[in-house]
Steps between C-alpha positions, in 0.01 A plus 500: 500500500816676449519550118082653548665751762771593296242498207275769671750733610632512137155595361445729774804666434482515123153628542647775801771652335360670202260680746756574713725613179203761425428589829885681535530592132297826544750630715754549186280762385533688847665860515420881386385545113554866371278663266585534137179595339122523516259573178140490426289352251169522405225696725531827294651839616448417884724178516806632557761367755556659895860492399737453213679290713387261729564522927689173561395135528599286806494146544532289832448119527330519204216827620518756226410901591484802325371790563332713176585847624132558374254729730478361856680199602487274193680188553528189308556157696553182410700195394782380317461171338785244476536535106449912611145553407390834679144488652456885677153636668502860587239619764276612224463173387670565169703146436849516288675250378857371350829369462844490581734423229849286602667852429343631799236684305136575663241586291098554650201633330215622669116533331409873692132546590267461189647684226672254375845720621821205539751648712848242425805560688837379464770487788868378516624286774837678671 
């Protein structure tokens, strides 16, 4: 009976840690990303950035916000995965997505509207 306890709590462990692991890992990517650059691509002469220069990018516990500086309140929310995948909704429904790089590099691209305009932006982590 003993060596089936101690047998169980050593696959319940082995199976715990890993999530656990992943669970905290997002918080390495937490802090203030500044803007470096934003450019367009495709969508003709009316994809063009807001900004040269993206507003910054925080992260908390693994929550990810931006705001677009677009018309209105434009702001992107989301997630940071625990290998940094970006996942970002704004409140038009337009969905980016991205990376961090282990340099502290983000990168997101977003598909604008219909016009097949991609918005990607690059920020810095200070």
């Amino acid at each position: 009976m003993n060596r089936s306890v101690r047998l169980f709590f050593a696959v319940a462990t082995a199976i715990a840690i890993p999530g656990i692991a992943g669970a905290q890992s997002t918080t390495a990517f937490d802090g203030t990303y500044q803007g470096v650059s934003t450019v367009a691509a495709s969508g003709g002469s009316a994809c063009v950035p807001s900004t040269a220069v993206p507003r910054p990018l925080t992260i908390k516990n693994g929550a990810v916000q931006f705001d677009a500086g677009m018309s209105g309140t434009t702001v992107f929310e989301g997630t940071v995965s625990p290998k940094g995948e970006l996942t970002m909704r704004d409140t038009l429904a337009d969905k980016a997505t991205g990376k961090i790089d282990p340099s502290g590099k983000a990168t997101a691209s977003v598909n604008i509207g219909d016009k097949n305009c991609i918005i990607t932006a690059v920020w810095q982590k200070q």
